[in-house]
C-alpha positions, 0 to 999 in steps of 0.5 A, a space after each residue: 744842100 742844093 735843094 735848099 739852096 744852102 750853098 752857092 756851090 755844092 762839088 761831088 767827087 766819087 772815085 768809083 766809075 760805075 757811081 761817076 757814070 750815074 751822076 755824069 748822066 744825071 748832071 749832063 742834061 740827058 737825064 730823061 734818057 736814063 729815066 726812061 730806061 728805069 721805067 721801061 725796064 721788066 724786072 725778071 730775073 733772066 732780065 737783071 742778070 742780063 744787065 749786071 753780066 753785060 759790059 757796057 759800051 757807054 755812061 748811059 749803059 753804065 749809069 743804069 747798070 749801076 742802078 740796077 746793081 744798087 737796087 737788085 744786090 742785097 743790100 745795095 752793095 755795088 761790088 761784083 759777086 753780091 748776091 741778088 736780093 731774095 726775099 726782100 721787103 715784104 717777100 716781094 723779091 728782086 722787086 722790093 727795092 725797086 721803085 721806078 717812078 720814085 727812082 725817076 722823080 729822084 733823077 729829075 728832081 736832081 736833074 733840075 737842079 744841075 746848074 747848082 752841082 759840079 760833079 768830078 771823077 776823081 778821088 776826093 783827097 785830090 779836091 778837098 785839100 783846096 777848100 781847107 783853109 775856106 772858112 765859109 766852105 763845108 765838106 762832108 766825107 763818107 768814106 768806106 767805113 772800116 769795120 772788118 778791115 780790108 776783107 770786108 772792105 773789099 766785099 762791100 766796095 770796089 775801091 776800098 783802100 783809105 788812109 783814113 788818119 790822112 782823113 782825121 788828119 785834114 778834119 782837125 786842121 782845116 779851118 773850113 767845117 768838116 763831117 765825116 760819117 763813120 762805123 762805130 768801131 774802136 779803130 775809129 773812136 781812137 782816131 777822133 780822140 787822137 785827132 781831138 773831132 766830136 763824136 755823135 753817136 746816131 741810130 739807124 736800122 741795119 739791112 736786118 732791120 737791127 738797130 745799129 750805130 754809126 758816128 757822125 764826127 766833126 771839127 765843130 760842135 754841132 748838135 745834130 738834130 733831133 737831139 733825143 737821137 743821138 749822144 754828143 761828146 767832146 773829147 776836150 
């Protein structure tokens, strides 16, 4: 959205703190400092642990332990006690998803576009309620998904405790537009009928390179695009 300048005001909000030092960072205008950081770095398995086992004295340390989390723990999954990648992409290992001069263009690139962006750490059910009734907003939500329960909401993120029928609840009464991206689950499709939302139905690859599915919902009916990707249905 700010990319293209789709919107005159584009606002993040992310509880998380490890995930708030990266965009705090980026958005500070001290960016190339981080970038720098990316591409200087040794990736060895003595080095990656180093970094995930110290405790950062700053955003700028916490900001690039989170990247090396993100990129060096299986899956991308942030929370402590993930094991590190092994084989990885192609057999290469912890450097299979570590791609430092794409990571470095993605920062700048952002970077550049700052004046656009107001980043808040904060939880979003504390920002969103104020642009319920904008009709011209957009909001967009991609909460911990449910699929597993607290359990496995509690592996695969660090604060992993949603009330999600608040969430539906806001989806079908604002008058702004609203998606969600979801797990495909029953919990789930139950809500977005109770709630009357729109369900997409859309493709992706697992961690195992598994066709899976997960629900795009909406208080609108949008089509999403490329329509042969994905099955739309209204619950009317």
């Amino acid at each position: 959205m700010a990319a293209e300048r789709l919107a005159d005001r584009v606002i993040l909000a992310e509880l998380d703190a490890a995930v708030a030092a990266v965009w705090k960072v980026i958005l500070s205008g001290e960016a190339e400092s981080l970038v720098r950081r990316i591409l200087d770095f040794e990736v060895t398995r003595d080095n990656v642990l180093r970094v995930l086992r110290s405790k950062p004295q700053n955003e700028h340390e916490l900001a690039f332990q989170t990247i090396v989390r993100n990129r060096m723990q299986r899956g991308g999954i942030l929370a402590r006690g993930a094991s590190l990648v092994k084989c990885g992409e192609n057999g290469r290992g912890l450097c299979s998803r570590w791609y430092p001069a794409t990571l470095a263009r993605r920062i700048r690139a952002i970077a550049e576009m700052r004046d656009r962006i107001e980043f808040f750490h904060i939880d979003a059910f504390a920002i969103i309620p104020q642009f319920a009734r904008q009709k011209t907003a957009a909001v967009f939500i991609d909460p911990p998904y449910t699929a597993g329960g607290k359990h496995a909401g509690k592996r695969l993120y660090t604060h992993y405790v949603v009330d999600h029928q608040s969430l539906f609840a806001f989806a079908q009464r604002a008058a702004c537009a609203v998606m969600m991206t979801y797990d495909e689950s029953t919990e789930v499709l139950e809500l977005a009928r109770r709630f009357r939302l729109c369900v997409n139905r859309v493709p992706m690859k697992s961690t195992h390179h598994r066709v899976a599915f997960e629900l795009v919902l909406t208080n609108r009916p949008w089509t999403l695009a490329p329509a042969s990707s994905c099955t739309r249905t209204l619950f009317d």
